[in-house]
C-alpha positions, 0 to 999 in steps of 0.5 A: 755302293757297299752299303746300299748292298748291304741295305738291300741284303738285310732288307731281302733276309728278313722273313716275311710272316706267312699271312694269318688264317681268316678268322671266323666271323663273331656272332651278331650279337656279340658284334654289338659291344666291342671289348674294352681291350680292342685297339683303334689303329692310330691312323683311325681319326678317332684315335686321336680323340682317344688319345686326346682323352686320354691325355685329359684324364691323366692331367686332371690330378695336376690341375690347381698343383704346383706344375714342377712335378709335371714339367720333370716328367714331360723333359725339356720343353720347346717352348715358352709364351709369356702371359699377363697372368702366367706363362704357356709352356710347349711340348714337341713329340715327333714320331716317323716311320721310314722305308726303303725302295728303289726309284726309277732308275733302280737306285736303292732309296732310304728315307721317311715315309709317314710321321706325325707331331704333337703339341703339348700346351700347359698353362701355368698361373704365375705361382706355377700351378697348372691352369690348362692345357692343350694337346693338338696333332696327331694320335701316333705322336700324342701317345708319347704323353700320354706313356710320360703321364702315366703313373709309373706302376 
């Protein structure tokens, strides 16, 4: 009972942001290409396309090299499936959102709202050297590859 008053106190003491002023609307011209820096929420169904391209880009330098590098930036894997010519390793990424709320009976509720999963599949030859791969799912979780194969700056 304490802590759901005090769920709710905090929930109550954070500020809400005022609503942002309406932007004037961009000229019709400049409407025509948008800016390279313009980020599609990852809700849209074409950032997973994004994303997933984004993935490729960032594997392709690993394609035909030793896989060891790659498999200590992706961590612990969830998976492994034997193959005749090698071996498919599987990468899990999840990622949920959570809320609170009171249910019918006025009763203060906590728990997960929305989330995604992503599967990260690399083909290895039995040499180690990354053959292929695969990334299925959904773009809010597949982002969490695409920062682990990122080149640290």
């Amino acid at each position: 009972m304490i802590v759901q008053a005090l769920i709710a106190l905090m929930l109550l003491a954070q500020a809400v942001p005022p609503p942002a002023p309406a932007a004037a609307p961009p000229p019709a011209a400049a409407a025509a290409t948008p800016p390279s820096n313009v980020e599609i929420p990852l809700s849209d169904p074409a950032a997973f396309d994004l994303v997933v391209g984004e993935i490729n880009r960032l594997m392709e330098p690993w394609k035909g090299k030793s896989g060891d590098g790659l498999r200590g930036r992706l961590g612990l894997s969830t998976t492994t499936r034997l193959a005749s010519d090698g071996e498919v390793v599987f990468w899990t990424e999840r990622v949920e959102s959570l809320g609170c709320g009171k249910d019918g009976s006025g009763v203060l509720r906590c728990g997960s709202v929305d989330g995604g999963v992503c599967t990260l599949g690399v083909a290895f030859a039995k040499d180690g050297k990354v053959k292929g791969w695969k990334a299925t799912g959904s773009a809010a979780a597949c982002v969490a590859f695409a920062r682990k194969l990122t080149p640290a700056a």
